[in-house]
Biotite code that builds the C-alpha atoms (Angstrom):
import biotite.structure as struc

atoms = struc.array([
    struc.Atom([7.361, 41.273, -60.832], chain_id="A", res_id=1, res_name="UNK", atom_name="CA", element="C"),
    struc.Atom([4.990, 38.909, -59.363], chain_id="A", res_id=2, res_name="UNK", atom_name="CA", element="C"),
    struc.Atom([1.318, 39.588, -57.709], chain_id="A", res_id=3, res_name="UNK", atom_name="CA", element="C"),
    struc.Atom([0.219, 38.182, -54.762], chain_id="A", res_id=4, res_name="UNK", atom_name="CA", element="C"),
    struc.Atom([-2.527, 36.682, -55.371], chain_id="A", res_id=5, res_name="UNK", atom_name="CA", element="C"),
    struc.Atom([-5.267, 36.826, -52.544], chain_id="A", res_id=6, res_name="UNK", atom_name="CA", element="C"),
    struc.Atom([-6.879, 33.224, -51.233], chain_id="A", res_id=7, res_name="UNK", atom_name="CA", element="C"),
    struc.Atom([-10.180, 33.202, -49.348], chain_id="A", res_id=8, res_name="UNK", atom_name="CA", element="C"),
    struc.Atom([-10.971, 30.477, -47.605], chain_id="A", res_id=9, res_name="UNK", atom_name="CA", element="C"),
    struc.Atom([-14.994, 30.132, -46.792], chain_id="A", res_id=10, res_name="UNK", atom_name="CA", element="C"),
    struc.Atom([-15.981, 27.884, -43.475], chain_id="A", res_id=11, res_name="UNK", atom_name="CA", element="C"),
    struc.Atom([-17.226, 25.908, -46.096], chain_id="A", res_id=12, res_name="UNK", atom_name="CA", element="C"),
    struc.Atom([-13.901, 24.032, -47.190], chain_id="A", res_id=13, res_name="UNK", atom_name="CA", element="C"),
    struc.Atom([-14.289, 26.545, -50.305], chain_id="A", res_id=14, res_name="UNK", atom_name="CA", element="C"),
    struc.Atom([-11.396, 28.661, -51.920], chain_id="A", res_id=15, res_name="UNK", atom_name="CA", element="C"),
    struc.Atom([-11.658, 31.773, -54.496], chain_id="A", res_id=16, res_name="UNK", atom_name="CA", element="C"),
    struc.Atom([-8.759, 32.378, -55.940], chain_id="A", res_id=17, res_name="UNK", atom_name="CA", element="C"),
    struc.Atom([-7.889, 35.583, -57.427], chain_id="A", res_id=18, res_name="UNK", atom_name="CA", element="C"),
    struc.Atom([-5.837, 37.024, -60.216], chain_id="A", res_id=19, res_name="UNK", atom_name="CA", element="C"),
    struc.Atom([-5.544, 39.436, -62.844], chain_id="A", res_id=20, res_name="UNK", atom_name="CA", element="C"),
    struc.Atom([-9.118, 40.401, -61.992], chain_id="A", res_id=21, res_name="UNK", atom_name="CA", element="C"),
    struc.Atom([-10.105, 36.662, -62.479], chain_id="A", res_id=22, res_name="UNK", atom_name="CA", element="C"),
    struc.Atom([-11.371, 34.363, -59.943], chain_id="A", res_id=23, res_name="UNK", atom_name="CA", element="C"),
    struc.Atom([-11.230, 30.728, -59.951], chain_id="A", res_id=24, res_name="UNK", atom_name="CA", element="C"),
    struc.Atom([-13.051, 28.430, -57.372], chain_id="A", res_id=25, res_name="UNK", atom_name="CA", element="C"),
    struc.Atom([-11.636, 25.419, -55.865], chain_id="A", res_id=26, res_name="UNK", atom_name="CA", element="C"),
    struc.Atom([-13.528, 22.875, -53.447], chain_id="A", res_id=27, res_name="UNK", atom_name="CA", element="C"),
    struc.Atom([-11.566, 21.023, -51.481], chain_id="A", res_id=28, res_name="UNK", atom_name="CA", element="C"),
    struc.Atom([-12.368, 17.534, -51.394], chain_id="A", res_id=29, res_name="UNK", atom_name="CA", element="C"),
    struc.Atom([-15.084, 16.461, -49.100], chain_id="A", res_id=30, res_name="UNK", atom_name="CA", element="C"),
    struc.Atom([-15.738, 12.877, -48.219], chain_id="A", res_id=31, res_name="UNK", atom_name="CA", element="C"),
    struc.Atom([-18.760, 10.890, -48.469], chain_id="A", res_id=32, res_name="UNK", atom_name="CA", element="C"),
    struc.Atom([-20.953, 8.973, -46.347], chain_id="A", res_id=33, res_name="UNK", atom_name="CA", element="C"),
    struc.Atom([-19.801, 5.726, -47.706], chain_id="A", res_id=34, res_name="UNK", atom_name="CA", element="C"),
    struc.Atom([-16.205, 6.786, -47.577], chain_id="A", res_id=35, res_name="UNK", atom_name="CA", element="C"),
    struc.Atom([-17.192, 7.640, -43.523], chain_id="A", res_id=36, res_name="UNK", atom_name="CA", element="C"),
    struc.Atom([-19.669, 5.015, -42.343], chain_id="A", res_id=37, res_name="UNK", atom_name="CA", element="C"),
    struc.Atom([-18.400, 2.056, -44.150], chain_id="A", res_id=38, res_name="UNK", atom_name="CA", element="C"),
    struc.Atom([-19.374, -0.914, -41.926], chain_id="A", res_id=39, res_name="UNK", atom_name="CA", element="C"),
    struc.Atom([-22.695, 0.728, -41.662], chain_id="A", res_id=40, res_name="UNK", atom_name="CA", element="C"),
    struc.Atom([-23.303, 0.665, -45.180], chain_id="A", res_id=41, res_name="UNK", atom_name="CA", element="C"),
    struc.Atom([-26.260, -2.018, -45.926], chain_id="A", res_id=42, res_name="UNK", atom_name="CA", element="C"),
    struc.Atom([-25.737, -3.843, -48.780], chain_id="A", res_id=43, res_name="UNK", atom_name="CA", element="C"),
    struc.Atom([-28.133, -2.717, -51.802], chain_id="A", res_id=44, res_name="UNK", atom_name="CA", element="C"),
    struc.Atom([-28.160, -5.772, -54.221], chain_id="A", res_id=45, res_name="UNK", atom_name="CA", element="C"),
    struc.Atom([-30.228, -8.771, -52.599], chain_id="A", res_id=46, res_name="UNK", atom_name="CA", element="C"),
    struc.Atom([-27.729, -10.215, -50.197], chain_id="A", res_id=47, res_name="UNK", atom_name="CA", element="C"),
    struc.Atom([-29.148, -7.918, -46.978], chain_id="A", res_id=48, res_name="UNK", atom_name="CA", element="C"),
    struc.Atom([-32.882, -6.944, -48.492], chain_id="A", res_id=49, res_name="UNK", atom_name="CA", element="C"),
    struc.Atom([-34.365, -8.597, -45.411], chain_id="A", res_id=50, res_name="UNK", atom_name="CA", element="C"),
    struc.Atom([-32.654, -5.705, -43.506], chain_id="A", res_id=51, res_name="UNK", atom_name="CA", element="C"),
    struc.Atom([-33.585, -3.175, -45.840], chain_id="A", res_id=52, res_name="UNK", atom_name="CA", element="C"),
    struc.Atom([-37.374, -4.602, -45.930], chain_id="A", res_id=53, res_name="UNK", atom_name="CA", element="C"),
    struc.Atom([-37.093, -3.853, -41.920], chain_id="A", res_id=54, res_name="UNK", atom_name="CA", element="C"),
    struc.Atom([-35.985, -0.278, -42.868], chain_id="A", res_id=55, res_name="UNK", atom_name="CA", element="C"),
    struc.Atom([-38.685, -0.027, -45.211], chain_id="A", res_id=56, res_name="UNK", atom_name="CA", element="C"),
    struc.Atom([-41.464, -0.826, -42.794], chain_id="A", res_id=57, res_name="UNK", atom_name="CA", element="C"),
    struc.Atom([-39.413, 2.043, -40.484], chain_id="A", res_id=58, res_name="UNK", atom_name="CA", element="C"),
    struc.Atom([-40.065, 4.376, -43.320], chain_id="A", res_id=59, res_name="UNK", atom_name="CA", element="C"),
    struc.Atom([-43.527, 3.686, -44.094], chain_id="A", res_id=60, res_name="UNK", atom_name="CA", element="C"),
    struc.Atom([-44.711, 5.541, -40.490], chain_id="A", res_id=61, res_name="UNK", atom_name="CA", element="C"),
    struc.Atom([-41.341, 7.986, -40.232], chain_id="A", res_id=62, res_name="UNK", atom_name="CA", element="C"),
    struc.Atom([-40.269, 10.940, -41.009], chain_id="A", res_id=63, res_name="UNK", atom_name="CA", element="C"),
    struc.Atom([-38.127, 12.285, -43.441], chain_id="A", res_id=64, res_name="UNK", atom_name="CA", element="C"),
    struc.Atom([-35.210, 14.740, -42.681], chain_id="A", res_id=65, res_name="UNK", atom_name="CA", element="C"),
    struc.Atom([-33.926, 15.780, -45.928], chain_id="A", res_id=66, res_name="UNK", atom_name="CA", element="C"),
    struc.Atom([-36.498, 15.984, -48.512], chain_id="A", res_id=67, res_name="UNK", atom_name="CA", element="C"),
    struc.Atom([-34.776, 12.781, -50.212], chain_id="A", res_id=68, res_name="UNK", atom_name="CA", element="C"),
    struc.Atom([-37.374, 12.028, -53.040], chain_id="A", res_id=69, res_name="UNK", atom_name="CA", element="C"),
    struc.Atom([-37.090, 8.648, -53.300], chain_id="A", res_id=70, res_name="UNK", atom_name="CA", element="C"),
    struc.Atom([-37.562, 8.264, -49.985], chain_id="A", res_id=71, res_name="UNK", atom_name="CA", element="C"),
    struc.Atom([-40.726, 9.939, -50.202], chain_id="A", res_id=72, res_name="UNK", atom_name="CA", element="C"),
    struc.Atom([-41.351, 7.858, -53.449], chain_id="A", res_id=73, res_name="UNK", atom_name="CA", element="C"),
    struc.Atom([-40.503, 4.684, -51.300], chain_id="A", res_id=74, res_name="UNK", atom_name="CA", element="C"),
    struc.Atom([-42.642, 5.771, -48.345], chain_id="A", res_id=75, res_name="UNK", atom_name="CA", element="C"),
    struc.Atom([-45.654, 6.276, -50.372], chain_id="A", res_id=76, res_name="UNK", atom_name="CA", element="C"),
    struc.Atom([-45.868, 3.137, -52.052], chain_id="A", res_id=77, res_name="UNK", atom_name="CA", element="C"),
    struc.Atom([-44.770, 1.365, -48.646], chain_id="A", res_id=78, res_name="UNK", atom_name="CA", element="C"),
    struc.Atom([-48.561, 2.833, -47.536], chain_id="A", res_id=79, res_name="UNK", atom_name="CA", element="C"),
    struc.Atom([-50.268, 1.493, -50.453], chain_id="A", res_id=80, res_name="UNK", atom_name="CA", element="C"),
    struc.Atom([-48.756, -2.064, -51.035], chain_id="A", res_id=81, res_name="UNK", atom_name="CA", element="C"),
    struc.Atom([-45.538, -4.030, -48.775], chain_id="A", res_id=82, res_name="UNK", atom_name="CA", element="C"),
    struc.Atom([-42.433, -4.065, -50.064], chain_id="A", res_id=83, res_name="UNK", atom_name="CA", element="C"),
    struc.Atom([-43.756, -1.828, -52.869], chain_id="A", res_id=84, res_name="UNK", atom_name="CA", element="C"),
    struc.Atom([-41.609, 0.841, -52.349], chain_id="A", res_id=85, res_name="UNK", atom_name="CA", element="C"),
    struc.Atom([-38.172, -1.314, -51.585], chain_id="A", res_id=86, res_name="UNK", atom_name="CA", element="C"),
    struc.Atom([-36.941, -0.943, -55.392], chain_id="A", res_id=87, res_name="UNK", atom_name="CA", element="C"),
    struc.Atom([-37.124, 3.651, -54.401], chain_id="A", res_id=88, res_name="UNK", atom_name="CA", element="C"),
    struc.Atom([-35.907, 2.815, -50.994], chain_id="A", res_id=89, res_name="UNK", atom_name="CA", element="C"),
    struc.Atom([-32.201, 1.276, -52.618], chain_id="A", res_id=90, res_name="UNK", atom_name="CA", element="C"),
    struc.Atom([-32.131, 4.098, -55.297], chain_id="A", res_id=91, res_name="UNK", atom_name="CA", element="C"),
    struc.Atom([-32.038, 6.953, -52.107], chain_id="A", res_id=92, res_name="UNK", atom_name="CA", element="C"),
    struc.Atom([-30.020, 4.858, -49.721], chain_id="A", res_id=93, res_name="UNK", atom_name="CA", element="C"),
    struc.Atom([-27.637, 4.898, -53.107], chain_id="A", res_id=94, res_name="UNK", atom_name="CA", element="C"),
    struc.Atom([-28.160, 8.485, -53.539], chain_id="A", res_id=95, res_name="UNK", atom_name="CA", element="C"),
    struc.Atom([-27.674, 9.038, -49.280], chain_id="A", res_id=96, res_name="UNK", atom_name="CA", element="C"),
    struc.Atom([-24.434, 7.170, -49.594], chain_id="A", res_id=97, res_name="UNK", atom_name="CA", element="C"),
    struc.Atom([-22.828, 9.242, -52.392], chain_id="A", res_id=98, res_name="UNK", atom_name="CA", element="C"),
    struc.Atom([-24.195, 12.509, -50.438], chain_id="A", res_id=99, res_name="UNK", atom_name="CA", element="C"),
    struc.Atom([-20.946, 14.357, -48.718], chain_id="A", res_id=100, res_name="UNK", atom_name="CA", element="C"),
    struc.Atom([-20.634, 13.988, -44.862], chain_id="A", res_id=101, res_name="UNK", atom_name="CA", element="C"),
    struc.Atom([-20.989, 17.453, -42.857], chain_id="A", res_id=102, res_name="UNK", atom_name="CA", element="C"),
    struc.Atom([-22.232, 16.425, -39.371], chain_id="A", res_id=103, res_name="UNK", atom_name="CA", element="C"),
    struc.Atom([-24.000, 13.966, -37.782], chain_id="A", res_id=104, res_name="UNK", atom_name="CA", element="C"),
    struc.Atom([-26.810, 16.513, -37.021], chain_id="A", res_id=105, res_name="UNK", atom_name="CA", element="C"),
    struc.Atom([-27.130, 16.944, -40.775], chain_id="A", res_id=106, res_name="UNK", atom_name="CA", element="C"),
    struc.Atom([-30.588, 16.302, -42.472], chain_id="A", res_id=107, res_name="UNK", atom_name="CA", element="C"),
    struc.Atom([-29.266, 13.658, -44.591], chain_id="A", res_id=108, res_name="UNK", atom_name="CA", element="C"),
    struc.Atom([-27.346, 12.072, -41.977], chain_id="A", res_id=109, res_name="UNK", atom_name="CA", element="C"),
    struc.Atom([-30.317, 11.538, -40.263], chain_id="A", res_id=110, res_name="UNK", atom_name="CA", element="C"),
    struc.Atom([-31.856, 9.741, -42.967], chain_id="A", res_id=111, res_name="UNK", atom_name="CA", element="C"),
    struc.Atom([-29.407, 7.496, -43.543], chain_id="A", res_id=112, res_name="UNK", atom_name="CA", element="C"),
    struc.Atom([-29.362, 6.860, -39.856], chain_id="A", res_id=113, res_name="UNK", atom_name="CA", element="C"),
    struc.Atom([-32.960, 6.257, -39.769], chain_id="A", res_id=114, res_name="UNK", atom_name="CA", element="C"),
    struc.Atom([-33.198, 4.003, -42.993], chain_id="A", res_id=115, res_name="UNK", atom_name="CA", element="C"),
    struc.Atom([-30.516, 3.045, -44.776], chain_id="A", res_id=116, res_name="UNK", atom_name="CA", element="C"),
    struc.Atom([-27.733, 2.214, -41.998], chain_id="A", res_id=117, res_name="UNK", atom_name="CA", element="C"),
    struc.Atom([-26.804, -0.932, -40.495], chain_id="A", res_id=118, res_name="UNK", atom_name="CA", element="C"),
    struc.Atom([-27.167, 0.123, -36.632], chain_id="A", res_id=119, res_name="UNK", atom_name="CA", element="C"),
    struc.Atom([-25.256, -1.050, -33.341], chain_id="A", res_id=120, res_name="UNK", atom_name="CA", element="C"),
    struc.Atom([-28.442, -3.210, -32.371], chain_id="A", res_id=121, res_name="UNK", atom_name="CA", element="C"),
    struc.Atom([-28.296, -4.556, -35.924], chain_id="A", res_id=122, res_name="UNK", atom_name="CA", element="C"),
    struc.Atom([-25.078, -5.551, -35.604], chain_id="A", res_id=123, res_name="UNK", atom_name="CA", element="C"),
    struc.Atom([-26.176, -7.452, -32.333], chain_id="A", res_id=124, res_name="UNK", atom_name="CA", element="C"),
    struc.Atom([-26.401, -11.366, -32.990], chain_id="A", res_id=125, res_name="UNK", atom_name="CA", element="C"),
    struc.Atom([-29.862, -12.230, -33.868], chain_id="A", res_id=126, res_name="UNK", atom_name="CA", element="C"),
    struc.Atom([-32.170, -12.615, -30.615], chain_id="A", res_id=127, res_name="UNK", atom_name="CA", element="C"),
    struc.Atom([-29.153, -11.284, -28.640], chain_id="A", res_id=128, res_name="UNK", atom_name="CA", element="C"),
    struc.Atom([-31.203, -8.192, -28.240], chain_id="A", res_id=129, res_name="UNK", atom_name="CA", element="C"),
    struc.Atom([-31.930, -7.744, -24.575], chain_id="A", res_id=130, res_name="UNK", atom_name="CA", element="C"),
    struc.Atom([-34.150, -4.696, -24.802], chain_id="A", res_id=131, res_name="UNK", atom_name="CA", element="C"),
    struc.Atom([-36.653, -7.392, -26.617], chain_id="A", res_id=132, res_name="UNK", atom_name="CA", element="C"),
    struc.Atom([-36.207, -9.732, -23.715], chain_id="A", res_id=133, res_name="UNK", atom_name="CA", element="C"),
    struc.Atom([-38.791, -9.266, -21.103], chain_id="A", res_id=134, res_name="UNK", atom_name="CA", element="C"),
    struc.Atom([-36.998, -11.572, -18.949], chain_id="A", res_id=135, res_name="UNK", atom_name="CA", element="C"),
    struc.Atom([-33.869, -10.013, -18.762], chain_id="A", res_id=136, res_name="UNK", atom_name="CA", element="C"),
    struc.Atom([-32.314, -8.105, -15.086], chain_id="A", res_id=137, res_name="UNK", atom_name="CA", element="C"),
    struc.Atom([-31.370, -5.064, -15.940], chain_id="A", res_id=138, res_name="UNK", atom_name="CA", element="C"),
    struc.Atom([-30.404, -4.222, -11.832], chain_id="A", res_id=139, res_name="UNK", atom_name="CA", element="C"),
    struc.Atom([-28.140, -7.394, -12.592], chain_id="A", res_id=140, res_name="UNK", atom_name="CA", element="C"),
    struc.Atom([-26.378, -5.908, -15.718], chain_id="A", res_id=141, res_name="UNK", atom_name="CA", element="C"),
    struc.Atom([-26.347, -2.735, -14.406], chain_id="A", res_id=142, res_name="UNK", atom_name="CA", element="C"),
    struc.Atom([-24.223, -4.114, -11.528], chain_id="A", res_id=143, res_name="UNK", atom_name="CA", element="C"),
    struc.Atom([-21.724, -5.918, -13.909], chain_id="A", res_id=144, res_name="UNK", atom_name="CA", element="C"),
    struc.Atom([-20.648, -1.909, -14.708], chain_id="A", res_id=145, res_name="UNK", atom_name="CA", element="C"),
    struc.Atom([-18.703, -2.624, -11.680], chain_id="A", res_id=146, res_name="UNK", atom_name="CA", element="C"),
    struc.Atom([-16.287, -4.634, -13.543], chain_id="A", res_id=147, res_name="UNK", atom_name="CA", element="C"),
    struc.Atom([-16.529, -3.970, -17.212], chain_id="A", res_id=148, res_name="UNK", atom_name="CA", element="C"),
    struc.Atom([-14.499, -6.468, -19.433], chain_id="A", res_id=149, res_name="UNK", atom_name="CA", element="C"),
    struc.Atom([-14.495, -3.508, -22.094], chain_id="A", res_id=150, res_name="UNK", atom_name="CA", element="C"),
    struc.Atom([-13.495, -0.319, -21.322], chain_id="A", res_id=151, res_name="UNK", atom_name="CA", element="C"),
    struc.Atom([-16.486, 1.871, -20.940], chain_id="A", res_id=152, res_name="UNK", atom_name="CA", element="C"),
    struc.Atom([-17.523, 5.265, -22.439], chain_id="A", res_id=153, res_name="UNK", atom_name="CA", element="C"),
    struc.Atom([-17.742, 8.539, -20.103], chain_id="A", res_id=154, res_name="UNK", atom_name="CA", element="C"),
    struc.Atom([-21.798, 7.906, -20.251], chain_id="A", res_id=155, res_name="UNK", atom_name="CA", element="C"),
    struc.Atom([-21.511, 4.503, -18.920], chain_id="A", res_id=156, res_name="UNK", atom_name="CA", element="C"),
    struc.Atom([-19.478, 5.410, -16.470], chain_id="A", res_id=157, res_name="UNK", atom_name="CA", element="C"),
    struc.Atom([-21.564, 7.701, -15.067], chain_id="A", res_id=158, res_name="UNK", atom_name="CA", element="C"),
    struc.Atom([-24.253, 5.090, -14.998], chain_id="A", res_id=159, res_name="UNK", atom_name="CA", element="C"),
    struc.Atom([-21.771, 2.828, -13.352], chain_id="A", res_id=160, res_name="UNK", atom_name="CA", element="C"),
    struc.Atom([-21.406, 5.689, -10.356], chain_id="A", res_id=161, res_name="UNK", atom_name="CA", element="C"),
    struc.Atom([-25.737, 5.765, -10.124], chain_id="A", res_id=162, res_name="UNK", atom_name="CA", element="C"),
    struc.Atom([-26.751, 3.961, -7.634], chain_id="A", res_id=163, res_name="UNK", atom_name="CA", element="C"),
    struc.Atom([-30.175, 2.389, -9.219], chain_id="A", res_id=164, res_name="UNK", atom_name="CA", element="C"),
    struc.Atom([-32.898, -0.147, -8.153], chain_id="A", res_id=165, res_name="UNK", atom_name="CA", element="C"),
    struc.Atom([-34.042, -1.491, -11.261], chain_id="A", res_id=166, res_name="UNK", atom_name="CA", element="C"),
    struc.Atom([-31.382, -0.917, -14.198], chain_id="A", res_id=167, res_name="UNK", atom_name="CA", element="C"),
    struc.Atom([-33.601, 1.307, -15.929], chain_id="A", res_id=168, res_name="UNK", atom_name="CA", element="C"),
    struc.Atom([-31.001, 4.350, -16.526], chain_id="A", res_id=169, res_name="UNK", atom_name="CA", element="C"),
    struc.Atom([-28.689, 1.051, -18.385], chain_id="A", res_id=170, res_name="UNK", atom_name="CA", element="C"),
    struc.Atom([-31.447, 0.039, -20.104], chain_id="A", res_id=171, res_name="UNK", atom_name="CA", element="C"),
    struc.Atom([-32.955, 3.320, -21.652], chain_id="A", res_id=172, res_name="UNK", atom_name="CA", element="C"),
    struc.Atom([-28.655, 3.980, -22.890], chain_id="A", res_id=173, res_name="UNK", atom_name="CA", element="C"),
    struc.Atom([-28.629, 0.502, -24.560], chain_id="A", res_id=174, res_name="UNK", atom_name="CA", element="C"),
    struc.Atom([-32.063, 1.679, -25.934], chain_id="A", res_id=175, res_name="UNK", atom_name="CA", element="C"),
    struc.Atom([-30.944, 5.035, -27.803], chain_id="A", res_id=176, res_name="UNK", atom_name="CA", element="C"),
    struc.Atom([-27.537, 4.017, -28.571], chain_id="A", res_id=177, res_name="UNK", atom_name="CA", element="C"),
    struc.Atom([-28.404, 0.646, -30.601], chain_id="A", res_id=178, res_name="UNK", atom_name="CA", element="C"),
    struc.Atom([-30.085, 3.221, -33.166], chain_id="A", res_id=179, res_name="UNK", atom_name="CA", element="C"),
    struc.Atom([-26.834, 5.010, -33.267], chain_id="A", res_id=180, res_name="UNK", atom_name="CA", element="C"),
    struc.Atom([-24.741, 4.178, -37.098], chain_id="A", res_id=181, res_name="UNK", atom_name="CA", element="C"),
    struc.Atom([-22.807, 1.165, -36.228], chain_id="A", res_id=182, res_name="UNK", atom_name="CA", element="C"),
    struc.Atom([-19.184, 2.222, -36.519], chain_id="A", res_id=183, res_name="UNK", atom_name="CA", element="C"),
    struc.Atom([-17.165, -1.099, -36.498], chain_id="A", res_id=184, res_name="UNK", atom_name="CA", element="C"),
    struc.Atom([-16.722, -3.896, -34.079], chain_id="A", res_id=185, res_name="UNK", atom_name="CA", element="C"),
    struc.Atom([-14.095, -2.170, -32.450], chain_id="A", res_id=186, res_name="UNK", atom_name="CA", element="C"),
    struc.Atom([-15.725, 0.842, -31.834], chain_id="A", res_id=187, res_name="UNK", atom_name="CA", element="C"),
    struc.Atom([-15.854, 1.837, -28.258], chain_id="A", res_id=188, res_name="UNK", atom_name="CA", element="C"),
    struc.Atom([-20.018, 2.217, -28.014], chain_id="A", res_id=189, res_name="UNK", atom_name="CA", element="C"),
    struc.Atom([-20.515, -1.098, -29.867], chain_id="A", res_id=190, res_name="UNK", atom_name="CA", element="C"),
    struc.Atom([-18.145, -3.083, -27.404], chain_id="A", res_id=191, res_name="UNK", atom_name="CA", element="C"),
    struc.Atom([-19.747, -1.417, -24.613], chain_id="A", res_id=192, res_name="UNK", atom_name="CA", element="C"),
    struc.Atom([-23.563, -2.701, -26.310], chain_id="A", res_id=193, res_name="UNK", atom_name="CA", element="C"),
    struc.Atom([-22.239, -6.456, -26.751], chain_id="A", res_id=194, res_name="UNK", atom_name="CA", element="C"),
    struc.Atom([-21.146, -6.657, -23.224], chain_id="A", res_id=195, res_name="UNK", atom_name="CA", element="C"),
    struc.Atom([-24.152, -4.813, -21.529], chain_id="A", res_id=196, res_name="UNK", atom_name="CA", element="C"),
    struc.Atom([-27.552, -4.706, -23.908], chain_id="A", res_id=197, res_name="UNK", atom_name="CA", element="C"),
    struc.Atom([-27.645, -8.340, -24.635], chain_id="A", res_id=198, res_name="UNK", atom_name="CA", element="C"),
    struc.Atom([-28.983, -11.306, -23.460], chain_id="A", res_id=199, res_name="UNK", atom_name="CA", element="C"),
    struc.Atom([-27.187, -13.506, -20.982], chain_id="A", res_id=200, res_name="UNK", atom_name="CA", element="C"),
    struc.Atom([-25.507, -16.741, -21.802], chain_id="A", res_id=201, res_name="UNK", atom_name="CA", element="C"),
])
């Protein structure tokens, strides 16, 4: 006669299995960060180390979520000398990527986020950047919501239904979401950033 033999699965993506008073645990497989974020990964030989010098200078003043110790290592050396602390910065970007994804509100999320992610604005041709452009009209673009060439996400569109004087509540989106992970060029919020948070032609 067979048992049944009792499975308990945890919130956690964890099973015990049990039988014959034994009990055998079995994780399912969890993905990642650089199995999730791939176009946002930041490449760590020295192909992109002018972007990761930018991080680096991010680091020196910011704060870190998880408690990564190289990033610590990296920031403290960043205070004493420039580019001192690059070498510890790629060892815990490394160590970041081949960390499992839980959430995006996760600790270590947020410090890959912060320093070793390639970002929408990043991703934004260089001096495309309208946020950096005193010149630009943000009343102007924030008009052009009228008739979007993209198809725009639920926040925009509520922007788009605001009536506004000076652009400001367009400007302060394109502000907070070019810090967001860039997700591919085909991702909704990055189209949305090419068409709206950079510079006119």
């Amino acid at each position: 006669m067979s048992k049944l033999i009792p499975i308990v699965a945890g919130v956690t993506g964890t099973a015990i299995i049990g039988a014959g008073g034994g009990y055998l645990l079995s994780t399912q497989n969890t993905k990642t960060i650089k199995d999730s974020f791939k176009p946002a990964l930041i490449k760590l030989d020295n192909s992109e180390e002018e972007l990761l010098k930018i991080k680096l200078t991010k680091l020196k003043t910011g704060t870190i979520f998880s408690g990564n110790k190289k990033l610590k290592e990296a920031q403290d050396k960043e205070k004493t000398t420039t580019n001192s602390g690059l070498a510890d910065l790629k060892k815990a970007c490394q160590e970041i990527y081949d960390s499992g994804f839980t959430n995006k509100n996760s600790d270590t999320f947020k410090d890959f986020q912060a320093y070793c992610a390639k970002t929408n604005k990043d991703k934004v041709a260089k001096g495309k950047w309208a946020i950096d452009d005193s010149t630009a009209q943000w009343k102007t673009k924030h008009e052009k919501l009228k008739n979007p060439k993209s198809s725009l996400i639920a926040e925009l569109n509520q922007i788009a239904n605001t009536k506004s004087t000076n652009g400001e509540e367009l400007k302060t989106w394109c502000k907070n979401n070019g810090e967001l992970v860039f997700e591919g060029d085909e991702d909704k919020t990055f189209k949305n950033i090419e068409e709206f948070c950079t510079k006119d032609s």
